[in-house]
LOVEXBA-916072 format. One record per residue (C-alpha): residue number from 1; y, z, x. Coordinates in pm, 1 decimal, decimal comma, m for minus. Layout:
// LOVEXBA-916072
+-----+----------+----------+----------+
!   i !        y !        z !        x !
+-----+----------+----------+----------+
! NUM !        Y !        Z !        X !
...
+-----+----------+----------+----------+
END
This chain:
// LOVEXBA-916072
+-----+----------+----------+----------+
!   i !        y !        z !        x !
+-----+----------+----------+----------+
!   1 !   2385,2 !    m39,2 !  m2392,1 !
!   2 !   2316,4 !    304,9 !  m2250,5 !
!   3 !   2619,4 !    449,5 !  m2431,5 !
!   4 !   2570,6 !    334,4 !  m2732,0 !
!   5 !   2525,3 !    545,0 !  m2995,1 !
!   6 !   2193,4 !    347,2 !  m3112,4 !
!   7 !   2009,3 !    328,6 !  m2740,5 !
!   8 !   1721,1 !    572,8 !  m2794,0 !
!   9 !   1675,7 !    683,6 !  m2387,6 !
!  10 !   1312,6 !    727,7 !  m2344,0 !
!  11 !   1178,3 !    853,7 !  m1985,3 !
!  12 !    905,4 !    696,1 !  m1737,5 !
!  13 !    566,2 !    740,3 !  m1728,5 !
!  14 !    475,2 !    998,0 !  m1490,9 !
!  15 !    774,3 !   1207,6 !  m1416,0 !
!  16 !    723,6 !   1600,0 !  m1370,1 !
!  17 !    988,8 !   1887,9 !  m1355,2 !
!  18 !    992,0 !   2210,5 !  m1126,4 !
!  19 !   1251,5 !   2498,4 !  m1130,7 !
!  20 !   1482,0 !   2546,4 !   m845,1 !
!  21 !   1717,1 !   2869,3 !   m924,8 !
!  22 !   1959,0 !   2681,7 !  m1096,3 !
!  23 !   1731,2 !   2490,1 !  m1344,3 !
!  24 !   1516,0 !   2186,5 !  m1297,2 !
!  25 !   1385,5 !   1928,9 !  m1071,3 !
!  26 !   1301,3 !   1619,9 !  m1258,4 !
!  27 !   1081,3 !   1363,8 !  m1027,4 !
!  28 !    842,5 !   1109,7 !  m1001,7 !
!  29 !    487,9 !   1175,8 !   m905,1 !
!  30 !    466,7 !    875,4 !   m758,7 !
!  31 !    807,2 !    852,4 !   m601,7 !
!  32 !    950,2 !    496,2 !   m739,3 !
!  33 !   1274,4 !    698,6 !   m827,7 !
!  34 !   1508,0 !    973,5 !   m695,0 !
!  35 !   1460,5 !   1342,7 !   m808,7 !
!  36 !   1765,5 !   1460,6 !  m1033,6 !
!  37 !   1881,7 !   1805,2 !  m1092,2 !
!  38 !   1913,4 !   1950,6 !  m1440,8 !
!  39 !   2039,0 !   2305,2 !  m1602,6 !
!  40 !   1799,4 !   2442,7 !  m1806,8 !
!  41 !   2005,2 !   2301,4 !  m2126,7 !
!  42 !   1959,2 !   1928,6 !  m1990,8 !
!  43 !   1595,1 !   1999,8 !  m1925,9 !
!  44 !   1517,8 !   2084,2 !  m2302,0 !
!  45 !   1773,6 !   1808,1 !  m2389,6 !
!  46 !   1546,9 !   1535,4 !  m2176,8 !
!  47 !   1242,0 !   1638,6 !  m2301,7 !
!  48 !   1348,5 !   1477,3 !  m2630,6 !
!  49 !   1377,4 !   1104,6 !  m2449,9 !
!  50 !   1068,1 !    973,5 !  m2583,2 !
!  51 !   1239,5 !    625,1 !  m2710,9 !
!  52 !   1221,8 !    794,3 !  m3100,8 !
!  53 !   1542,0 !    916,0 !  m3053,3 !
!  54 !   1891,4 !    759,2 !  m3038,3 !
!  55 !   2208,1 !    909,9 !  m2906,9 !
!  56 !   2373,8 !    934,4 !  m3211,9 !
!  57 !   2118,6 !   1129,4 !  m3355,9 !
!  58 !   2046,7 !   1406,9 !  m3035,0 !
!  59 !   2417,3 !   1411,2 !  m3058,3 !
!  60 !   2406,7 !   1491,3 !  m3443,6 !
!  61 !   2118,8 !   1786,9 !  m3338,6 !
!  62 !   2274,5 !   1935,0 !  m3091,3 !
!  63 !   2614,1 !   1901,6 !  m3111,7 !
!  64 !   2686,3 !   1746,8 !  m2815,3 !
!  65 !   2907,0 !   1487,3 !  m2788,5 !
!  66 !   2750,4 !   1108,0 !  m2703,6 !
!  67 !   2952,0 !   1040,6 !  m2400,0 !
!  68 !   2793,0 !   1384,5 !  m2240,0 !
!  69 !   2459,4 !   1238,7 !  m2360,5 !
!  70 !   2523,3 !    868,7 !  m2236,3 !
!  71 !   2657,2 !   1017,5 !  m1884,5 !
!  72 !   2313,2 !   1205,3 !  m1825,7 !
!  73 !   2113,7 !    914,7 !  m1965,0 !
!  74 !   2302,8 !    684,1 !  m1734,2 !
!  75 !   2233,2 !    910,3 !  m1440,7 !
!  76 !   1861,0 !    924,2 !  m1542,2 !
!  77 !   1894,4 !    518,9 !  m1536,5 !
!  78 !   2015,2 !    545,1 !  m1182,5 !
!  79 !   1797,1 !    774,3 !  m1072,9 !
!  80 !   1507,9 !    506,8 !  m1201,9 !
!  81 !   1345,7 !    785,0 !  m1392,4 !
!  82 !   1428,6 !    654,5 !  m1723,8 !
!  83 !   1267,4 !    329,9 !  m1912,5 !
!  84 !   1597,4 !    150,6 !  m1896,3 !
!  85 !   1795,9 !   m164,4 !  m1769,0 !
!  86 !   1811,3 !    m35,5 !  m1395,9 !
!  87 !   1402,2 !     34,0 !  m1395,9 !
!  88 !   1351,0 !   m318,7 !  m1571,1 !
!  89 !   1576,2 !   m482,4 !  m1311,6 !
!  90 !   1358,5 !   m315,6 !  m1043,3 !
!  91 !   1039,4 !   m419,2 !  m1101,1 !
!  92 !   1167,2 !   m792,4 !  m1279,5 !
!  93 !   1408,2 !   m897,7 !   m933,2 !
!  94 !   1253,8 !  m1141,0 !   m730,5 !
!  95 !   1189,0 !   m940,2 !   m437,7 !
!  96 !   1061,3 !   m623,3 !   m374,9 !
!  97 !   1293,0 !   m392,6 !   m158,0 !
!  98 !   1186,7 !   m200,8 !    142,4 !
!  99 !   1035,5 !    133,8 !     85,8 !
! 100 !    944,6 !    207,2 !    461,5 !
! 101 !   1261,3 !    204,6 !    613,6 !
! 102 !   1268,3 !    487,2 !    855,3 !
! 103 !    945,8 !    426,9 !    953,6 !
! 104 !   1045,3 !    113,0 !   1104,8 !
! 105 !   1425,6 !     65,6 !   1171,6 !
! 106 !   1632,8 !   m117,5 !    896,9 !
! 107 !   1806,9 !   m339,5 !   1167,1 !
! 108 !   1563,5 !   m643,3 !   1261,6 !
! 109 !   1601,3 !   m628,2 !   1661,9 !
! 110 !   1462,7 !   m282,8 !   1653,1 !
! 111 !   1192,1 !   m329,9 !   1408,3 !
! 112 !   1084,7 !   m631,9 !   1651,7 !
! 113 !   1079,8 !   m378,2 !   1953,7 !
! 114 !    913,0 !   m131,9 !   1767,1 !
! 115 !    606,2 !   m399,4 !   1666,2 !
! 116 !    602,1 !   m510,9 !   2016,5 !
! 117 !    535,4 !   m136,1 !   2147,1 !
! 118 !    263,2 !   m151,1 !   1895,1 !
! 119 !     63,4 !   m368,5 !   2094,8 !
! 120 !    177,7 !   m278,2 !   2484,4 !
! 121 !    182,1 !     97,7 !   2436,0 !
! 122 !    m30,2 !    317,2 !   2616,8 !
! 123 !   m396,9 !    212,1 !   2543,0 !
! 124 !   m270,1 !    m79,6 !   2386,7 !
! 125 !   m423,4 !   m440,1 !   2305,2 !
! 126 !   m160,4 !   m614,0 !   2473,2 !
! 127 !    104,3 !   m902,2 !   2339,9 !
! 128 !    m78,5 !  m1161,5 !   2171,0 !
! 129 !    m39,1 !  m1489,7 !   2442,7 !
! 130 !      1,5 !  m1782,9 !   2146,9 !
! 131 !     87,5 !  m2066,3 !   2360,3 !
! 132 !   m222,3 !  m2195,6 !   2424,2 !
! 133 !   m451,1 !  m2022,6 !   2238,4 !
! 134 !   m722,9 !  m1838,9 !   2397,4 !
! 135 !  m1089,7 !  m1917,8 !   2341,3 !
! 136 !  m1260,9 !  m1667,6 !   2082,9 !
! 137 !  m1462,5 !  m1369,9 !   2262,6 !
! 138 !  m1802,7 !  m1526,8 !   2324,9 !
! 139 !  m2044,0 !  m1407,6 !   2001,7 !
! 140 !  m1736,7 !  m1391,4 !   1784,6 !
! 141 !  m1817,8 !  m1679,3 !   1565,2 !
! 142 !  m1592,1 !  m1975,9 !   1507,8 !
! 143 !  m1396,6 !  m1827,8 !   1217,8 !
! 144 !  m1166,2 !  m1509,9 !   1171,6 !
! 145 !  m1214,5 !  m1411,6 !    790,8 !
! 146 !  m1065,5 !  m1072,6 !    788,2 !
! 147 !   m899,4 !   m768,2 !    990,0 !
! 148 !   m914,4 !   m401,9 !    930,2 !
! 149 !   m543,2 !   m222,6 !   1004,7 !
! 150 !   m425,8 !    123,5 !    968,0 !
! 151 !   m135,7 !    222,3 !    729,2 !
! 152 !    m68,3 !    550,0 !    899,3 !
! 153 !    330,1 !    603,8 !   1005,0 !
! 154 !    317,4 !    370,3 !   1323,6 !
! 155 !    418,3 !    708,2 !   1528,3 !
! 156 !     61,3 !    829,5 !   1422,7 !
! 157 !    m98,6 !    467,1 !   1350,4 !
! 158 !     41,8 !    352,4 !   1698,1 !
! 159 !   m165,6 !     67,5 !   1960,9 !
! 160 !   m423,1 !    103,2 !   1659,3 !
! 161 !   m208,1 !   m108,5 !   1508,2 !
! 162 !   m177,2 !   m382,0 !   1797,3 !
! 163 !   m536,6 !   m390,1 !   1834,6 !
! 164 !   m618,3 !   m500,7 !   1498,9 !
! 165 !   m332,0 !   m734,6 !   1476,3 !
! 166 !   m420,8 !   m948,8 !   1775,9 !
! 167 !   m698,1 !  m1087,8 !   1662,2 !
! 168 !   m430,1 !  m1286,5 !   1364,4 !
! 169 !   m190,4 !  m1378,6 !   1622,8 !
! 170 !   m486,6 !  m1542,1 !   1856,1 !
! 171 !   m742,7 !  m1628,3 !   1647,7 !
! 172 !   m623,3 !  m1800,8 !   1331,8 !
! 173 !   m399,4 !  m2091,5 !   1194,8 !
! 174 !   m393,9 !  m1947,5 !    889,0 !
! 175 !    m61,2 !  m1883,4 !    655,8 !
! 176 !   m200,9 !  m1761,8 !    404,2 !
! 177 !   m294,4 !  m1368,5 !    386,1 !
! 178 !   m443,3 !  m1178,9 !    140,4 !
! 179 !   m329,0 !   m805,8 !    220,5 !
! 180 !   m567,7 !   m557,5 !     86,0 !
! 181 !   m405,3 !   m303,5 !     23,1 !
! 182 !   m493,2 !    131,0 !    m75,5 !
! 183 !   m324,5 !    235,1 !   m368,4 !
! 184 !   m174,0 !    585,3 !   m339,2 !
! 185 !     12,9 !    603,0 !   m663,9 !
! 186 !   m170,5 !    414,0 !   m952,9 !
! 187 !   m506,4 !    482,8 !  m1114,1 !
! 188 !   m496,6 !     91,9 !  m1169,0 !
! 189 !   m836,3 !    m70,1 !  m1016,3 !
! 190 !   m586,3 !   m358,2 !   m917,7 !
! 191 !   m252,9 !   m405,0 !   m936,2 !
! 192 !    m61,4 !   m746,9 !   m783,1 !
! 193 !    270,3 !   m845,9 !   m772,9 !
! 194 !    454,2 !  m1151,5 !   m816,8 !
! 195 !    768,2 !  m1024,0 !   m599,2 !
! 196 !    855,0 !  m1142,5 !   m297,6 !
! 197 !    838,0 !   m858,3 !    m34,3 !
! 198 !   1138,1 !   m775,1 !    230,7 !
! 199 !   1143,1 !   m583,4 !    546,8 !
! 200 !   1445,8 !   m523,8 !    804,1 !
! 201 !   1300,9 !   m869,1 !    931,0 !
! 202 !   1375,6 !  m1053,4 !    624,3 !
! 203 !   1159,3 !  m1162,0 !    316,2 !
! 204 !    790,4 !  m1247,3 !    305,5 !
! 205 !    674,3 !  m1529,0 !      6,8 !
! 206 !    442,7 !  m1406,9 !   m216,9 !
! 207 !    172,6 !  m1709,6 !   m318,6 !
! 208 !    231,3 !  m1772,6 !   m661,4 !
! 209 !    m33,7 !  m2053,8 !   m695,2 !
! 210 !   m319,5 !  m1843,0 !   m575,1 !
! 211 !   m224,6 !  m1523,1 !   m784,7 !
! 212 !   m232,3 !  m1801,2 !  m1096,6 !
! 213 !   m586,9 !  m1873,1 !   m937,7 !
! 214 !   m691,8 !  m1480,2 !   m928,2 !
! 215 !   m527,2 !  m1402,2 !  m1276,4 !
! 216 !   m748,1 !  m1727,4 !  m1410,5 !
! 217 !  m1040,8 !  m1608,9 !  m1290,3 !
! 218 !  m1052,7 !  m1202,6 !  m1313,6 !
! 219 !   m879,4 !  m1180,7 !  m1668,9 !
! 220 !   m627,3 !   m930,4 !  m1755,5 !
! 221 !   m487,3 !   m632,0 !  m1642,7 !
! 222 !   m367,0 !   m686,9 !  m1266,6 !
! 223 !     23,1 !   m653,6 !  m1351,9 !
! 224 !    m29,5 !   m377,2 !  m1599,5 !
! 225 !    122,7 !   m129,5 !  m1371,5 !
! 226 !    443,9 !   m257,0 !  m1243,6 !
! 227 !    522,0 !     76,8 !  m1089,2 !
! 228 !    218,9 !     60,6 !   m863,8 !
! 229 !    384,7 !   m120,3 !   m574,4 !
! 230 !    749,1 !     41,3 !   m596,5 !
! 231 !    683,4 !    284,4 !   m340,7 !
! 232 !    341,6 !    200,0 !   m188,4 !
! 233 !    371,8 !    163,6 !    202,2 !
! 234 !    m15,9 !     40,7 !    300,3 !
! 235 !    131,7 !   m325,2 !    199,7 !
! 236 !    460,8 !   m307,9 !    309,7 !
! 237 !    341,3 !   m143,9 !    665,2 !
! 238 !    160,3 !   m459,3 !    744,8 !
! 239 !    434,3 !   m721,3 !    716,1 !
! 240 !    635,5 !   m675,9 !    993,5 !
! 241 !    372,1 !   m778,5 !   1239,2 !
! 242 !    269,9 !  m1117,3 !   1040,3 !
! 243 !    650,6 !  m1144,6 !   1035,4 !
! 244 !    641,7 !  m1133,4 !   1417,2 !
! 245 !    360,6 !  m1368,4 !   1357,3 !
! 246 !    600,5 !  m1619,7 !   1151,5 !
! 247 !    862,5 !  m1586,6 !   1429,6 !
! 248 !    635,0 !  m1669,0 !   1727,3 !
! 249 !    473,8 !  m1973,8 !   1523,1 !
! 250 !    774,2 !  m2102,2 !   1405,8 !
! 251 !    686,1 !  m2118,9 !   1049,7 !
! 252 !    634,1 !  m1941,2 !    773,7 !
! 253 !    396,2 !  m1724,5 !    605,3 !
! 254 !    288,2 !  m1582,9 !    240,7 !
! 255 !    131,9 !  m1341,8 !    121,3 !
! 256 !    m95,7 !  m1193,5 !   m191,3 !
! 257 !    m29,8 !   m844,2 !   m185,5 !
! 258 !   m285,5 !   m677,9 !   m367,8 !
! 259 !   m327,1 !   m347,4 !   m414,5 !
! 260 !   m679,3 !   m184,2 !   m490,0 !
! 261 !   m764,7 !    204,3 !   m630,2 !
! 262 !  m1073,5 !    381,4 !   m608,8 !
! 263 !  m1426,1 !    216,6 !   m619,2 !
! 264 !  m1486,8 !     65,6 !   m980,5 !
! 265 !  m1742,1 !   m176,6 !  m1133,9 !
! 266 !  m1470,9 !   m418,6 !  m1141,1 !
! 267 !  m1475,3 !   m468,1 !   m724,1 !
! 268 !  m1743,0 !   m779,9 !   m716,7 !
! 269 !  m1564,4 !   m953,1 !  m1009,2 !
! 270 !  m1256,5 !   m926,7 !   m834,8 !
! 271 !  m1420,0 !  m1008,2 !   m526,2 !
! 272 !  m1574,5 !  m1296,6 !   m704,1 !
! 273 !  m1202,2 !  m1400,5 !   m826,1 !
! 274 !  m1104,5 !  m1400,6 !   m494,4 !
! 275 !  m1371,9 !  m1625,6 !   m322,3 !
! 276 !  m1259,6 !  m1893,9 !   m591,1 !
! 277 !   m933,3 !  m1881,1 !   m528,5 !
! 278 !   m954,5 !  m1914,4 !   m202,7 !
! 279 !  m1202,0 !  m2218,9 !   m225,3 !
! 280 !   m893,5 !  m2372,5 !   m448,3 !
! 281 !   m658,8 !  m2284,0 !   m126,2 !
! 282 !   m679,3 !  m2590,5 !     55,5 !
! 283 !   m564,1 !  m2410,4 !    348,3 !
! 284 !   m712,4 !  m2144,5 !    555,0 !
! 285 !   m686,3 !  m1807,4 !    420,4 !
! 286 !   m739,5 !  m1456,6 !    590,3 !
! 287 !   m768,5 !  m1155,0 !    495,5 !
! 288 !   m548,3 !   m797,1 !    588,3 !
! 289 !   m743,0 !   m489,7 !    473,9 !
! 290 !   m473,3 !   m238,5 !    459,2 !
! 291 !   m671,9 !    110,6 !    479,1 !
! 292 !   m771,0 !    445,5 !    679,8 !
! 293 !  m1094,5 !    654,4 !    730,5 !
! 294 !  m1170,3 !   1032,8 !    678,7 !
! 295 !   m832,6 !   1283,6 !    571,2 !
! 296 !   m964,1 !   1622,2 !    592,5 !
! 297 !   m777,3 !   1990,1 !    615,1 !
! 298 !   m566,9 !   2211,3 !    407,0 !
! 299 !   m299,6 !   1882,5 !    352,6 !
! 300 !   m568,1 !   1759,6 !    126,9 !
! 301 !   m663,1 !   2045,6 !    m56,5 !
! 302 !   m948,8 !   2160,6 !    232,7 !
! 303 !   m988,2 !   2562,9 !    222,6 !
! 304 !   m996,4 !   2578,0 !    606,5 !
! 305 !   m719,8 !   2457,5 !    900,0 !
! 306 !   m935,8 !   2155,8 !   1073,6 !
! 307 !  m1148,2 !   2272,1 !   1365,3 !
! 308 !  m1326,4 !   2126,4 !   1673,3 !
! 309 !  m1629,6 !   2121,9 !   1527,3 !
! 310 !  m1511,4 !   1944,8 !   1186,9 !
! 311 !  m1332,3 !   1691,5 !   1409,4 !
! 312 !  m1680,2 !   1603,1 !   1577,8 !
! 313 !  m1847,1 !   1645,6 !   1261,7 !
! 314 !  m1595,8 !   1371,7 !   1075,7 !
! 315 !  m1592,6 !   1167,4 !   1403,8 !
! 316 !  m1988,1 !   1152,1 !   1392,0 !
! 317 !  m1922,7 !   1037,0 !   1023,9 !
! 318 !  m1688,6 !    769,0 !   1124,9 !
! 319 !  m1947,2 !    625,6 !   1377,3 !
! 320 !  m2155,4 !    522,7 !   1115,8 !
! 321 !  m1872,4 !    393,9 !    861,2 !
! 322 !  m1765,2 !    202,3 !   1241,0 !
! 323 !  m2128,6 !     79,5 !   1272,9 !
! 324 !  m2179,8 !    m76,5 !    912,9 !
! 325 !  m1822,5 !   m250,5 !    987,0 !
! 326 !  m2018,0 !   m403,5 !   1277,8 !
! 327 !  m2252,1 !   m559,1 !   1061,3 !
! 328 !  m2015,3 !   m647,9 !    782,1 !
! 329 !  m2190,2 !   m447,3 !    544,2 !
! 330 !  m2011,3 !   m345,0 !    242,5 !
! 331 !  m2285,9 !   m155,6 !     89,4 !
! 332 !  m2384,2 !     58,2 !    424,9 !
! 333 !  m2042,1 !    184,5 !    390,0 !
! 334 !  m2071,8 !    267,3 !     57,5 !
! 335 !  m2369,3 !    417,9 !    124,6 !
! 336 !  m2255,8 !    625,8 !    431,8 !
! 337 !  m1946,3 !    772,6 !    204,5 !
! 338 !  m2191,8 !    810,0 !   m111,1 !
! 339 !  m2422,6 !   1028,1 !     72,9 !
! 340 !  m2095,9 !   1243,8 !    194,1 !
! 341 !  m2002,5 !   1280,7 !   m179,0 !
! 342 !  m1657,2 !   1126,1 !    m30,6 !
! 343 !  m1589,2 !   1488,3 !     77,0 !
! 344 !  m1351,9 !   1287,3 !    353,6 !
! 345 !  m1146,0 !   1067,0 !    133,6 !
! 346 !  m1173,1 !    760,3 !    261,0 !
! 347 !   m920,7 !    575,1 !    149,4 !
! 348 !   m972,8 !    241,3 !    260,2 !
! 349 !  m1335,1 !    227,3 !    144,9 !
! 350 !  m1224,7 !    m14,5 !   m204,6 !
! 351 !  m1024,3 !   m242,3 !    m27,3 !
! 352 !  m1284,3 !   m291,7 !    282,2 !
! 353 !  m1580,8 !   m309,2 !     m0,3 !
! 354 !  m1386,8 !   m573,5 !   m187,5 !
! 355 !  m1277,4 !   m776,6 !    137,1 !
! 356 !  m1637,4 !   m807,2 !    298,0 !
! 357 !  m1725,7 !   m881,7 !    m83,7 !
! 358 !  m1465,1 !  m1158,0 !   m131,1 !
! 359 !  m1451,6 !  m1299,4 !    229,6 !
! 360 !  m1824,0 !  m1290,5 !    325,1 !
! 361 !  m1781,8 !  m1198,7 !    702,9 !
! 362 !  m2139,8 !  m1235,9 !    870,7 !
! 363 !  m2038,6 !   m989,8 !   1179,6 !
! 364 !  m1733,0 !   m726,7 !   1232,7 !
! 365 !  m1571,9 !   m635,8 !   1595,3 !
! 366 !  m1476,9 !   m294,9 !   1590,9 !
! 367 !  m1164,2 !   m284,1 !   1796,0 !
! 368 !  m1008,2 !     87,0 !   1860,6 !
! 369 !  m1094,4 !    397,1 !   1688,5 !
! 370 !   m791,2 !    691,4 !   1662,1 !
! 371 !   m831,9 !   1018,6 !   1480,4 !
! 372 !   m521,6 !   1223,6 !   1459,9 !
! 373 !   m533,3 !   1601,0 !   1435,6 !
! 374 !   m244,5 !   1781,5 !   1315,6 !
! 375 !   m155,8 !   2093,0 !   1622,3 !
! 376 !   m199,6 !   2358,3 !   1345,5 !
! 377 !   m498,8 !   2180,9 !   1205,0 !
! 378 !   m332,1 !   2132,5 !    879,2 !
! 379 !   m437,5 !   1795,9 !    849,0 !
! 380 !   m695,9 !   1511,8 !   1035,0 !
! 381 !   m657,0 !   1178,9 !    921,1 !
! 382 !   m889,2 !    844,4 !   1116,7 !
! 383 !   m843,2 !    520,9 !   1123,0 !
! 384 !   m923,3 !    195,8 !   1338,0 !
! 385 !   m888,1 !   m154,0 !   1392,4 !
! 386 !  m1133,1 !   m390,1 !   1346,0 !
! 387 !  m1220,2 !   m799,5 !   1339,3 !
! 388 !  m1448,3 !   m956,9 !   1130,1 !
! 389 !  m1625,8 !  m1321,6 !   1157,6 !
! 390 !  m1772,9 !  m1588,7 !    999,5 !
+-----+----------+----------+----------+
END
């Protein structure tokens, strides 16, 4: 197909080129494909892949022959920065492939230890004791709805981790989770998937029947970007401990993996789509919010290296975000980061909005609080864990 003279090669959405001294950098923005190098004459040569075009015919213009055309078309294909079988494959294959791997080991023994540290560390929560359960904290409520987890790099994201993850291991039978996830690489206001999602600890089920329920009930538009979850890490990052939840139980869990971008009109009737797909369940469900607090500093385009007195100033801003969390209140939080003119980027604020939204918590537990400076104070980025109850 590729080296026929009637394919007409037309690139991906989103790429973007940059010199490097010997031509061109080709890449994706978003990273769901590998950069490829090009001389100056491939670069003006690529820029005619727009899917008009077929090899015979650039071959015709420039003279080329079509076997030096199909080889850098089928490197393009490799490289998953062309429109072609191997992108199609990608996002069509059942499962989802790991796109975290170095942040957590690729061999399943030492992704386990690595969880485990997560919650025994320094400062940590402790391992989760399953067998019995323990009673709920008193003034907890009788139902876990939701929990609030970092997706920081665990080096940075750490016991922060552990401490929002107990509460799942302890204080729900449910196999069903919803994970809420930031998106970092689509403009999408949602984007779900119908893959199955693995980690070095195997593959996680993703619940077709209740994304049939959400795609029933919100309309259109949730698999419009199929690039979305190629290389997006705040669902991925959360799997590995309900895996370690799976193990311990015994059984199995699924997933929704939903992923949300920035604050839209569209949250309640997704949150709306939610609640009634969950009431069609007919099993417990609970929720993951996948998302961080306040990134400030030069990293994100802040004139100034971060400071003392911006870290107290951002942590004083986080106490209040922290405090509406206590009271489950979606539109405190919005309020808080409204008033701020989101001059912190906080990018968990759609997918906490939309969870207290869809899963109606009446009370939230904060749990741990982390903010992480960078030494040279080119970047500050907070997070925490938190529980919330019905």
């Amino acid at each position: 197909m590729l080296t026929s003279p009637t394919y007409a090669p037309k690139l991906r959405r989103g790429l973007a080129a940059q010199p490097d001294g010997r031509g061109f950098v080709l890449f994706d923005q978003r990273r769901a494909g590998q950069p490829v190098h090009l001389s100056a004459a491939a670069f003006e040569l690529v820029k005619l892949f727009d899917g008009s075009v077929t090899l015979g015919e650039l071959a015709s213009g420039t003279g080329l022959p079509v076997a030096d055309i199909a080889a850098l078309v089928t490197g393009l294909d490799e490289a998953l920065l062309l429109d072609g079988p191997a992108w199609q494959a990608k996002i069509a294959a059942p499962v989802r492939e790991p796109s975290c791997i170095g942040v957590y080991p690729e061999d399943a023994e030492g992704t386990r230890r690595l969880v485990r540290s997560l919650f025994v560390g320094k400062g940590g929560a402790g391992f989760p004791n399953l067998t019995p359960r323990p009673p709920l904290p008193r003034g907890e409520g009788e139902k876990l709805r939701a929990a609030l987890v970092p997706h920081m790099d665990y080096t940075r994201g750490n016991v922060t981790y552990g401490h929002g993850f107990r509460p799942l291991f302890e204080q729900t039978a449910a196999k069903l989770f919803v994970v809420v996830g930031t998106s970092h690489y689509s403009p999408a206001p949602f984007t779900l998937s119908r893959q199955n999602f693995s980690t070095s600890l195997g593959v996680v089920e993703t619940d077709q029947a209740f994304i049939d329920r959400v795609v029933q009930r919100y309309g259109d538009g949730l698999f419009d970007d199929p690039a979305a979850h190629v290389p997006e890490h705040s669902i991925e990052l959360e799997l590995p401990f309900l895996q370690l939840l799976a193990e311990a139980r015994g059984e199995p869990i699924r997933i929704v993996p939903l992923l949300v971008g920035p604050m839209s009109a569209d949250i309640p009737r997704m949150a709306e789509a939610l609640t009634q797909a969950e009431a069609a369940a007919g099993e417990p469900v609970c929720y993951v919010i996948s998302g961080d607090l306040a990134h400030i500093g030069p990293k994100f385009d802040d004139p100034e290296p971060v400071n003392d007195a911006q870290l107290k100033a951002s942590r004083e801003q986080d106490e209040k975000l922290l405090a509406c969390l206590e009271a489950a209140d979606a539109g405190g939080y919005s309020k808080v980061i409204a008033d701020e003119e989101d001059a912190r980027r906080i990018c968990g604020h759609s997918p906490t909005v939309l969870t207290l939204l869809a899963a109606k918590p009446t009370r939230g537990r904060v749990l741990h609080y982390q903010q992480y400076a960078h030494p040279q104070g080119h970047e500050s980025v907070s997070f925490a864990a938190a529980a919330f109850y019905q």
